[in-house]
Residue frames as qw, qx, qy, qz and C-alpha x, y, z in Angstrom:
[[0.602, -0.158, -0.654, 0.431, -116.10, -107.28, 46.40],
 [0.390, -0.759, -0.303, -0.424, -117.36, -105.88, 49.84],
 [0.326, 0.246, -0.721, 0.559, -115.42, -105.44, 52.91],
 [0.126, -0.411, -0.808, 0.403, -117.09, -106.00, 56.67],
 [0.155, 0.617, 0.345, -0.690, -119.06, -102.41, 56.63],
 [0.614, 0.590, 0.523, 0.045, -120.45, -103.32, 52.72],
 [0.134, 0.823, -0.285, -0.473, -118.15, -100.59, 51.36],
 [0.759, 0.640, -0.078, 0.093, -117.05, -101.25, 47.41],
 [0.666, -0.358, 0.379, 0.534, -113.18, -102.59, 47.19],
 [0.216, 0.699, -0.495, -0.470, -111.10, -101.12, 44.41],
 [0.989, 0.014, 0.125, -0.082, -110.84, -103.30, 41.73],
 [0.446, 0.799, -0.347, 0.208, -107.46, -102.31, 41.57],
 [0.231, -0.375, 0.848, -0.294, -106.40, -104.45, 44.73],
 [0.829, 0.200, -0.424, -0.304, -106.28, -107.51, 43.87],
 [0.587, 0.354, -0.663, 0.299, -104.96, -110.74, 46.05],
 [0.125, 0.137, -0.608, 0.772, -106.17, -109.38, 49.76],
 [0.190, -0.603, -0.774, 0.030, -109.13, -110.79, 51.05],
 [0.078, -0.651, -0.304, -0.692, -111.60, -108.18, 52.01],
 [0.534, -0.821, -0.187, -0.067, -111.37, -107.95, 55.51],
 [0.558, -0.646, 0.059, 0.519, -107.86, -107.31, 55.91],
 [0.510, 0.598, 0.127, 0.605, -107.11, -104.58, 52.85],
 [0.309, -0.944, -0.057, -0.096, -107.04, -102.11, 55.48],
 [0.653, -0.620, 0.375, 0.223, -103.89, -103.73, 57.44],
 [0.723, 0.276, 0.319, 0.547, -102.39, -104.63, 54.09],
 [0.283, 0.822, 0.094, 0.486, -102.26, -101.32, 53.20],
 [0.456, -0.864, 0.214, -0.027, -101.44, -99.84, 56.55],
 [0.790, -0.409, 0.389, 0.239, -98.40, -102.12, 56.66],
 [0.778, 0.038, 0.517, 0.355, -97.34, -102.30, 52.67],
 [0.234, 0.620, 0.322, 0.676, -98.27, -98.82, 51.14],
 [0.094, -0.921, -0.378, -0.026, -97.79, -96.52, 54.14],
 [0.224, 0.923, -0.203, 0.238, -96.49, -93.16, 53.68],
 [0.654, 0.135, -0.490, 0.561, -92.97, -92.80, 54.91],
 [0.130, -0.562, 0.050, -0.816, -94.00, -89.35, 56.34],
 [0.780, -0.539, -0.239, -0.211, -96.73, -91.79, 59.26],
 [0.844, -0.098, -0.403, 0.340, -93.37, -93.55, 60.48],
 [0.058, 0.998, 0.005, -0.025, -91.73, -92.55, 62.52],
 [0.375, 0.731, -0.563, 0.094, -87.59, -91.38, 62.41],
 [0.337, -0.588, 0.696, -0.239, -86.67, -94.31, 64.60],
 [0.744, 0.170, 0.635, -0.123, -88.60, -96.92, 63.12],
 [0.775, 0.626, -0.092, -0.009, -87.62, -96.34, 59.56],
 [0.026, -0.763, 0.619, -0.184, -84.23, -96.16, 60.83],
 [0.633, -0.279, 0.671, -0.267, -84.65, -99.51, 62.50],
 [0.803, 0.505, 0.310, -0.061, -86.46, -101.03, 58.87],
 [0.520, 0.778, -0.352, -0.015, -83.43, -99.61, 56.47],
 [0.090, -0.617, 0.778, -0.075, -80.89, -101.12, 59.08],
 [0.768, -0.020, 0.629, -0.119, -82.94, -104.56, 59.13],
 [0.816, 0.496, 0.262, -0.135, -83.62, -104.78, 55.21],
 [0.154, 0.772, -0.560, -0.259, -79.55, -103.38, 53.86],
 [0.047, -0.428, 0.807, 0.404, -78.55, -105.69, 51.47],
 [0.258, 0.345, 0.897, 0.095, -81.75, -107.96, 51.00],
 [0.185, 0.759, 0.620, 0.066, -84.16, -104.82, 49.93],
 [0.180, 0.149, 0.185, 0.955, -83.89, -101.23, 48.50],
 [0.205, 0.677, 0.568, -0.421, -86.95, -98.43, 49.22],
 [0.104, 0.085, 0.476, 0.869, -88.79, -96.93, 46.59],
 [0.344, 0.282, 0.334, -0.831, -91.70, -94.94, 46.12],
 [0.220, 0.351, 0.904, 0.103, -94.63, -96.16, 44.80],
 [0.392, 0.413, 0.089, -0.817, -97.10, -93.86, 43.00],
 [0.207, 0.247, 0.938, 0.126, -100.25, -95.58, 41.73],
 [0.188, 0.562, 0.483, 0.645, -101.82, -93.49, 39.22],
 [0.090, -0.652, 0.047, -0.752, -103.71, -90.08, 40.96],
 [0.753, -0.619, -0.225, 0.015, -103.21, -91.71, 44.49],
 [0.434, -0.886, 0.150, -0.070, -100.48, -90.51, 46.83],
 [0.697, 0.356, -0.571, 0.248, -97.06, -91.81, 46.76],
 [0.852, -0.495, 0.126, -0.115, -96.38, -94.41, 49.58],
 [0.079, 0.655, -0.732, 0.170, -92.80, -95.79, 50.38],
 [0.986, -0.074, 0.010, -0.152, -92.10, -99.72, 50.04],
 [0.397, -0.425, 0.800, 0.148, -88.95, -102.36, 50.63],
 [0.902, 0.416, -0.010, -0.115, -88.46, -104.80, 47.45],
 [0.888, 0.310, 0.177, 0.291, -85.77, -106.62, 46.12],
 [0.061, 0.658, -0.447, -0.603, -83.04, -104.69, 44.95],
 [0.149, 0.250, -0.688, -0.664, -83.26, -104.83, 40.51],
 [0.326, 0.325, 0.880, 0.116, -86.73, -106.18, 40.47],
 [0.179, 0.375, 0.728, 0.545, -89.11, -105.67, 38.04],
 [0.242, -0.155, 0.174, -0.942, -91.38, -102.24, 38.38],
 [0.724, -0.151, -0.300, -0.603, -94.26, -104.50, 37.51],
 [0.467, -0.301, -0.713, 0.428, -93.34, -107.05, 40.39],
 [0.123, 0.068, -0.478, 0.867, -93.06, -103.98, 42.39],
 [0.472, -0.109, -0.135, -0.865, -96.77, -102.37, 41.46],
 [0.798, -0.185, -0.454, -0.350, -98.38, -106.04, 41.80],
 [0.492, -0.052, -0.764, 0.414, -96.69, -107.23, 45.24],
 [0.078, 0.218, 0.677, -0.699, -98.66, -104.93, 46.70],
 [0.291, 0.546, 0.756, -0.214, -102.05, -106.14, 45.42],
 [0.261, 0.650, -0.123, -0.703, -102.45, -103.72, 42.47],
 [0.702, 0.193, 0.621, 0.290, -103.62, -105.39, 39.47],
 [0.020, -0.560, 0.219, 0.799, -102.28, -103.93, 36.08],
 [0.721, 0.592, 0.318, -0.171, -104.12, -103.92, 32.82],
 [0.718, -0.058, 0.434, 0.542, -102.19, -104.67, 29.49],
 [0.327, 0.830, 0.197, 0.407, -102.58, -100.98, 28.56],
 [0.450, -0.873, 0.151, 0.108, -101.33, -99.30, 31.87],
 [0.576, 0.646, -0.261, 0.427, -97.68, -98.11, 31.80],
 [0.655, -0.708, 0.174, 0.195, -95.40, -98.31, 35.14],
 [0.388, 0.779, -0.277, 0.408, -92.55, -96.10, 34.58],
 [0.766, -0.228, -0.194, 0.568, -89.12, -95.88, 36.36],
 [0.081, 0.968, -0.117, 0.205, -87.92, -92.26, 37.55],
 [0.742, -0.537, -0.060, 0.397, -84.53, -92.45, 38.85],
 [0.363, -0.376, 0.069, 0.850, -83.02, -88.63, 39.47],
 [0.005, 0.586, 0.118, -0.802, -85.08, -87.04, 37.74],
 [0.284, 0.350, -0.609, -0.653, -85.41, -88.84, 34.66],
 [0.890, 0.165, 0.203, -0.374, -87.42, -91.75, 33.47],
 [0.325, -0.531, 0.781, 0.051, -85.66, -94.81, 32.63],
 [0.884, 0.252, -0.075, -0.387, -86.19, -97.81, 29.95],
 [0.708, 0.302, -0.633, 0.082, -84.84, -101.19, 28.74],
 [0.692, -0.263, -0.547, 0.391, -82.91, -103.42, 31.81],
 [0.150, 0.276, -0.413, 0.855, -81.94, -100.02, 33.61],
 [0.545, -0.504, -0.353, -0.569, -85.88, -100.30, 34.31],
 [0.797, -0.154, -0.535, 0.232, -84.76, -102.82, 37.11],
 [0.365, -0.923, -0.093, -0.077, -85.69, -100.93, 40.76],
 [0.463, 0.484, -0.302, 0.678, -82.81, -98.92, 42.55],
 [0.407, -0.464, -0.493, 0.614, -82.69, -97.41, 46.07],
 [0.024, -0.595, -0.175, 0.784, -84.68, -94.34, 45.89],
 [0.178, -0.105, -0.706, -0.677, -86.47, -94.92, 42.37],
 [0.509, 0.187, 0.206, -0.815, -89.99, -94.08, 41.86],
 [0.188, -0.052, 0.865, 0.463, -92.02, -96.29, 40.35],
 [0.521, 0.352, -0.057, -0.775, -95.20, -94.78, 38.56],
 [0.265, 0.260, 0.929, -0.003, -98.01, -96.81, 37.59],
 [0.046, 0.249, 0.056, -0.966, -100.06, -95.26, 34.93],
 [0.507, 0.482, 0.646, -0.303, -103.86, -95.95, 34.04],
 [0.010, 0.276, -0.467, -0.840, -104.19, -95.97, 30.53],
 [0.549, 0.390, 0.654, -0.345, -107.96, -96.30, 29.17],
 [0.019, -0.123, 0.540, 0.833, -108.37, -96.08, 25.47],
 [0.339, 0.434, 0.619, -0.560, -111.63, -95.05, 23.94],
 [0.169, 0.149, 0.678, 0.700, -112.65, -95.87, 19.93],
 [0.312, 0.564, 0.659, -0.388, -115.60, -93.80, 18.85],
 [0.291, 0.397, 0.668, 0.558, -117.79, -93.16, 15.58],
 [0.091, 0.620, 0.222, -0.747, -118.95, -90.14, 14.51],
 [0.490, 0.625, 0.522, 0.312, -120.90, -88.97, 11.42],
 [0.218, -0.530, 0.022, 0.819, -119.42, -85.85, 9.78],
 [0.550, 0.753, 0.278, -0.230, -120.82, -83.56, 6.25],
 [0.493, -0.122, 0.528, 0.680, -119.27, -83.33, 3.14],
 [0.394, 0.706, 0.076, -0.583, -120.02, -80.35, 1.56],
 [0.758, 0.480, 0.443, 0.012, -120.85, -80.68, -1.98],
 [0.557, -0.301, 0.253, 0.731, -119.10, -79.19, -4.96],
 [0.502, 0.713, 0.120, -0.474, -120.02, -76.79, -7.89],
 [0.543, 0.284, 0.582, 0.534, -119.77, -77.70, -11.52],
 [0.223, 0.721, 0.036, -0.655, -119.90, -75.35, -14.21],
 [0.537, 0.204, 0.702, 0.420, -120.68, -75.73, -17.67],
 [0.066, -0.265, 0.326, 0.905, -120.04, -73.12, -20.34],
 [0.436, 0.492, 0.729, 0.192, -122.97, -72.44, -22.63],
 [0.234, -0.100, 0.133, 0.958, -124.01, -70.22, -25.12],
 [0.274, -0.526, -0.768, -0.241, -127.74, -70.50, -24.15],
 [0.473, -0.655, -0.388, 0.443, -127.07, -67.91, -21.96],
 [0.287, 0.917, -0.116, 0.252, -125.99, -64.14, -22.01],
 [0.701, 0.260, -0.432, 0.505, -122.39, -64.14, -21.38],
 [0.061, -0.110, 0.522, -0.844, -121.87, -63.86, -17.32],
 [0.681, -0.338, 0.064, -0.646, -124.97, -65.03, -16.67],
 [0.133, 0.157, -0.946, 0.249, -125.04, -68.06, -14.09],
 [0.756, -0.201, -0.138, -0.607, -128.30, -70.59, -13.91],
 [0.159, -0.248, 0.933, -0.207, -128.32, -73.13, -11.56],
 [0.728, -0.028, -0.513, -0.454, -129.98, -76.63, -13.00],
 [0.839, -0.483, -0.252, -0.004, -129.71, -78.77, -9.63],
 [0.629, -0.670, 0.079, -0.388, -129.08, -78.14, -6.40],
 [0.448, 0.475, -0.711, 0.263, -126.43, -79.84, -4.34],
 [0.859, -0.409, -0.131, -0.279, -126.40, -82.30, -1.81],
 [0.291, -0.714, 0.574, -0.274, -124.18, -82.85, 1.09],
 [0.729, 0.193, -0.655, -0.057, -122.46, -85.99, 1.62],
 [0.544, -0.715, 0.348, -0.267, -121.75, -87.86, 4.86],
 [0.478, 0.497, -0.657, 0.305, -118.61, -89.35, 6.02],
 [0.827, -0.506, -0.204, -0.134, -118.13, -91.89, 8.94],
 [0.138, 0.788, -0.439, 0.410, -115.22, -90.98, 11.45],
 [0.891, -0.223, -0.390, 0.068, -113.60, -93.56, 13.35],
 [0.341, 0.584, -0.543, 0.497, -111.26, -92.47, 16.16],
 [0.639, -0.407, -0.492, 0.428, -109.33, -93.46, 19.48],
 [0.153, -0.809, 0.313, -0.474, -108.85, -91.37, 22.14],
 [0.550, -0.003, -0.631, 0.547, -106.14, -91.98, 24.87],
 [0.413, -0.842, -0.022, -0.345, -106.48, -91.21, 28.59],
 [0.434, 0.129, -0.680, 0.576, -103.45, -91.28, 31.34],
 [0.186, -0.266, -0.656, 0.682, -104.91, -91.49, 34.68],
 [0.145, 0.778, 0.557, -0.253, -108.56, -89.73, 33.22],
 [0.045, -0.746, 0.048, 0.662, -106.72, -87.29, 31.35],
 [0.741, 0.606, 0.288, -0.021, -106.81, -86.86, 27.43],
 [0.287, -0.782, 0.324, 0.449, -103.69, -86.97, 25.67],
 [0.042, -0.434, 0.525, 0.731, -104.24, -88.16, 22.72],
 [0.646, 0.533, 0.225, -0.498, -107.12, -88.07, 19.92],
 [0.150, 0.469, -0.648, -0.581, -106.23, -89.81, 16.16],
 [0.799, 0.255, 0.244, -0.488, -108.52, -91.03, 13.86],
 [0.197, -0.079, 0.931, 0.299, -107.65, -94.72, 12.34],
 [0.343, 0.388, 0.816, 0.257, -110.82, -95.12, 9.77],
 [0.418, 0.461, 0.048, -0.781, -113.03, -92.47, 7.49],
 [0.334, 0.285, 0.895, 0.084, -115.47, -94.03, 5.56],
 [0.486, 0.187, -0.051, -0.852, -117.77, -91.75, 3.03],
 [0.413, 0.386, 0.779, -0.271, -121.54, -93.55, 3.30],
 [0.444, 0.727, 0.524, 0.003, -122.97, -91.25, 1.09],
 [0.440, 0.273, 0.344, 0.783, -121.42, -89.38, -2.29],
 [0.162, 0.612, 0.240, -0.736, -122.29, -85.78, -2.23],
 [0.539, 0.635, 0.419, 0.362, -124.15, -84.45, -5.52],
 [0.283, -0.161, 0.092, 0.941, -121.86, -81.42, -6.69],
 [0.313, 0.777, 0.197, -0.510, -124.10, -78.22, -7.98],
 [0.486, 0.227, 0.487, 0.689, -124.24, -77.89, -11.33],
 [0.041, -0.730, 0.009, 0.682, -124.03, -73.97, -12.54],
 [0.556, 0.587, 0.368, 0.459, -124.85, -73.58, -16.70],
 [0.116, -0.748, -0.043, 0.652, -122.59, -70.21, -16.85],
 [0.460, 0.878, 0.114, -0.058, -123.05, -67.85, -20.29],
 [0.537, -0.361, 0.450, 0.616, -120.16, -67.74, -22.21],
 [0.379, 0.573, -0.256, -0.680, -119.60, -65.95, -25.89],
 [0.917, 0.396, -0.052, 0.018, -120.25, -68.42, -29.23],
 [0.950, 0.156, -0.129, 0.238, -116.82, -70.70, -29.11],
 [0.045, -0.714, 0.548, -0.433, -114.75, -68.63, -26.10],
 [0.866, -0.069, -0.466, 0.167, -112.62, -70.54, -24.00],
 [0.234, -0.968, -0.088, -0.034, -111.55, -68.41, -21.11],
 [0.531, -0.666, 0.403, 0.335, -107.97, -67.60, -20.89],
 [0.602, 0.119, 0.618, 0.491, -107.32, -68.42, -24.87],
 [0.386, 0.838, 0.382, -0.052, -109.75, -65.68, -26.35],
 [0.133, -0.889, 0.107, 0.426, -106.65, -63.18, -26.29],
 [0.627, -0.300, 0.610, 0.382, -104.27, -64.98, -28.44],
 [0.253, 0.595, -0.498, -0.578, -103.20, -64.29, -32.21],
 [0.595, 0.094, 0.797, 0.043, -105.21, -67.63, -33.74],
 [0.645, 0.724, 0.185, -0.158, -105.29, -65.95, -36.98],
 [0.272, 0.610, -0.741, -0.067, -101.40, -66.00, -37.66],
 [0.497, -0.323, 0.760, -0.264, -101.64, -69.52, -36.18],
 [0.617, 0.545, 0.406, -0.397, -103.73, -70.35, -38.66],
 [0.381, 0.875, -0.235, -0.184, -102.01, -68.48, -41.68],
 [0.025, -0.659, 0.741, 0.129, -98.98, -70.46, -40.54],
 [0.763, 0.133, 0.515, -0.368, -100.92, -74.12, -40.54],
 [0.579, 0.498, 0.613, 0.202, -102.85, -74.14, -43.27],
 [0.214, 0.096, 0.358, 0.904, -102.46, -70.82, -45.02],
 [0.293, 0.209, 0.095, -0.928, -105.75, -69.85, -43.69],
 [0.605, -0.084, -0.617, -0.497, -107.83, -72.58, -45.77],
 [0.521, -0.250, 0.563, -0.591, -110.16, -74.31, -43.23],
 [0.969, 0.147, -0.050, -0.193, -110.56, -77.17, -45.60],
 [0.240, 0.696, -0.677, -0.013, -106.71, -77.67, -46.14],
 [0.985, -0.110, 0.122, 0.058, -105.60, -81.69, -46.01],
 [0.132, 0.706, -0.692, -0.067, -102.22, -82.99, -45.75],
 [0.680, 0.261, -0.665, -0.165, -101.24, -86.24, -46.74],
 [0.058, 0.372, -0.725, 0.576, -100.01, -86.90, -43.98],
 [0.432, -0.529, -0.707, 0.185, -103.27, -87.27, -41.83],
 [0.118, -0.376, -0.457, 0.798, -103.67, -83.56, -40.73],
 [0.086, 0.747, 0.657, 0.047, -107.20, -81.24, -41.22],
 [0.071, -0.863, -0.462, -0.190, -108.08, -77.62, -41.45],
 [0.022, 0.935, -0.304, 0.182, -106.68, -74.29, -40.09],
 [0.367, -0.809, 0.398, -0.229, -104.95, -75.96, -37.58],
 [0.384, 0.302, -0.867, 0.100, -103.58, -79.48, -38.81],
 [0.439, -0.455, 0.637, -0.440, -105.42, -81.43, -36.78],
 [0.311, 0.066, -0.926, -0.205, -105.55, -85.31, -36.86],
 [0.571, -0.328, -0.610, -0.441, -108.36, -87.35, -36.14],
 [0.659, 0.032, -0.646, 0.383, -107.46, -88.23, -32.65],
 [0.107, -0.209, -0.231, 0.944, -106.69, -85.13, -31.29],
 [0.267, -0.210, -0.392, -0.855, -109.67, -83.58, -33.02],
 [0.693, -0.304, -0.586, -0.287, -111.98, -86.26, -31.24],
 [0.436, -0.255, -0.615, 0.606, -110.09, -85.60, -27.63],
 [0.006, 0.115, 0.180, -0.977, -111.26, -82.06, -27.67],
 [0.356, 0.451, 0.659, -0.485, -114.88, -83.05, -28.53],
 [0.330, 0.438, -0.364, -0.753, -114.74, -82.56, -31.96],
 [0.588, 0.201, 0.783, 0.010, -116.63, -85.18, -34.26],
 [0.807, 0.497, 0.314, 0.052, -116.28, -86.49, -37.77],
 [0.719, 0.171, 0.032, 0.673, -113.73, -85.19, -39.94],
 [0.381, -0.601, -0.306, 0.632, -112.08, -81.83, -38.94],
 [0.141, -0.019, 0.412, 0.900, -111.62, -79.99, -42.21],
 [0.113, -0.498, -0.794, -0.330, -115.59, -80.69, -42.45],
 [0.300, -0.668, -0.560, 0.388, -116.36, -78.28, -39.25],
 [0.549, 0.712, 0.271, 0.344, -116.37, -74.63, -39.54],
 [0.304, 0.543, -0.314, 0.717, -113.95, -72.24, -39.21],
 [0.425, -0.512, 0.351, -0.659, -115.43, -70.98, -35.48],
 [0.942, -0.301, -0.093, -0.114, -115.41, -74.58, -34.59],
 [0.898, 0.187, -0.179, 0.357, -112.40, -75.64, -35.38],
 [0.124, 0.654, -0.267, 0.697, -110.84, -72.50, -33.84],
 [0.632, -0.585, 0.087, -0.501, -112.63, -73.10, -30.74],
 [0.977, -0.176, 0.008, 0.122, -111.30, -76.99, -30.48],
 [0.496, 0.534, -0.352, 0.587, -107.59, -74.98, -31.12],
 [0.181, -0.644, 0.316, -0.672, -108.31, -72.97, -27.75],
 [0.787, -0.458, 0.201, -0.362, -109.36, -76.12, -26.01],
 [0.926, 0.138, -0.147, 0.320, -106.27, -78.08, -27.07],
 [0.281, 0.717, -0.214, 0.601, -104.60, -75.15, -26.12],
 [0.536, -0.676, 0.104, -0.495, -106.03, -74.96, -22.82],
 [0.910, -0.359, 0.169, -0.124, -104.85, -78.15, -21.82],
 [0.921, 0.163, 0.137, 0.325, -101.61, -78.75, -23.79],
 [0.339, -0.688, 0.322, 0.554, -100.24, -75.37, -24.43],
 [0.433, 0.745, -0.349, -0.369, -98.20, -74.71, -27.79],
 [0.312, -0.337, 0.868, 0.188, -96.55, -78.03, -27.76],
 [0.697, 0.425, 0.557, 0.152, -99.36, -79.49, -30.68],
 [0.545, 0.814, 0.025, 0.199, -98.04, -76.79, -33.16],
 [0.686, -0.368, 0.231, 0.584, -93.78, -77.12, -32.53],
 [0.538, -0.021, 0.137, 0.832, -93.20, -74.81, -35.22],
 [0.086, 0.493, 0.324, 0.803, -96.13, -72.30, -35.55],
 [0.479, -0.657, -0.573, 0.103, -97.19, -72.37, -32.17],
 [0.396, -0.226, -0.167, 0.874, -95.04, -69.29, -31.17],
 [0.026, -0.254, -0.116, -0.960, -97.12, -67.03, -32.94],
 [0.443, -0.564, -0.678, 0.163, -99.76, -67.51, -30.53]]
């Protein structure tokens, strides 16, 4: 909309033809400060008991002094004078010094009523995911040495978020969606290791562990269902990467698959010989 000298209307006044927003305003949103003391004097003694004044502040515009109702609605107040509010905007009550909610909202004599612009803004963004490193023990290597067999590759992650504005101003950022598009590939690192070490096990007393087992016999069988130095059953033998029967492997295997059952389980597969560890 255009008024007589082609100038852009707010589209925030809403209701007042375009040739008289001027006088609307002049008449319904001016300061108290223009009047003067005899004429507001004259307006408080006409309006006592049918209307109450309150200030009007409409987002980063001045605050103007108006007559309403006594207990009406803030959002009556903000929209009788041609302000149109959007179903984000927020029109607060100050009265004394505080802000006000529920029915108390309902205007007072000398209550502010704030009208705040509230714009909200969703945007996507693409963000990297750094890759990870594998390592895999071998003994294809000298021990401490580290060969990298491929290369890593960054992933990428899609970042949904809102951002809030009051009156143009940013006050709050929070992201409501991540999406990863593409999987990173992790580096993979072959690091040297001695024949059948397991780091953090190598120190341990697996020759009384042993002795206490099986008596030391890497073939040893118990009825039961248990194998070699360490008693192991099939199962267990086959979680730790062992394969076929366990008494069959040799000693430096079967020691090795002890340190990796260890690694992960602790002394709790050997309850009574596991102390000597």
């Amino acid at each position: 909309m255009r008024d007589a000298t082609n100038t852009p209307v707010p589209h925030r006044l809403r209701g007042i033809a375009a040739g008289t927003v001027a006088a609307a305003l002049a008449i319904s949103l001016a300061p108290a400060a223009v009047a003067a003391p005899e004429q507001a004097d004259t307006a408080r003694t006409a309006e006592a008991g049918r209307q109450v004044s309150v200030r009007l502040k409409v987002a980063t515009q001045p605050a103007v002094e108006v007559a309403v109702a006594p207990r009406a609605w803030p959002i009556a107040v903000v929209e009788a004078q041609g302000v149109a509010v959007d179903d984000n905007d927020l029109v607060e009550v100050v009265r004394e010094g505080r802000e006000v909610s529920g029915t108390r909202k309902r205007v007072r004599n000398g209550d502010t009523v704030r009208l705040v612009t509230v714009e909200k803004q969703r945007k996507t963004k693409s963000a990297r995911v750094r890759p990870g490193v594998v390592e895999v023990p071998t003994t294809k290597l000298a021990p401490g040495r580290r060969k990298v067999v491929r290369e890593g590759k960054p992933g990428v992650r899609e970042i949904v978020a809102l951002r809030t504005f009051h009156n143009g101003e940013p006050v709050r950022y929070r992201v409501v969606d991540r999406t990863l598009v593409v999987e990173p590939q992790s580096r993979r690192v072959l690091v040297g290791r001695e024949p059948w070490s397991v780091p953090g096990t190598d120190g341990l007393n697996w020759g009384a562990l042993a002795n206490c087992e099986s008596g030391g016999n890497p073939r040893a069988v118990n009825p039961a269902g248990y194998y070699g130095l360490y008693q192991f059953d099939v199962g267990t033998w086959g979680s730790v990467g062992g394969s076929g029967m366990p008494h069959h492997a040799s000693a430096e295997e079967q020691t090795y698959r002890a340190k990796l059952l260890y690694k992960s389980r602790g002394r709790s597969p050997w309850p009574n010989c596991g102390r000597l560890l």
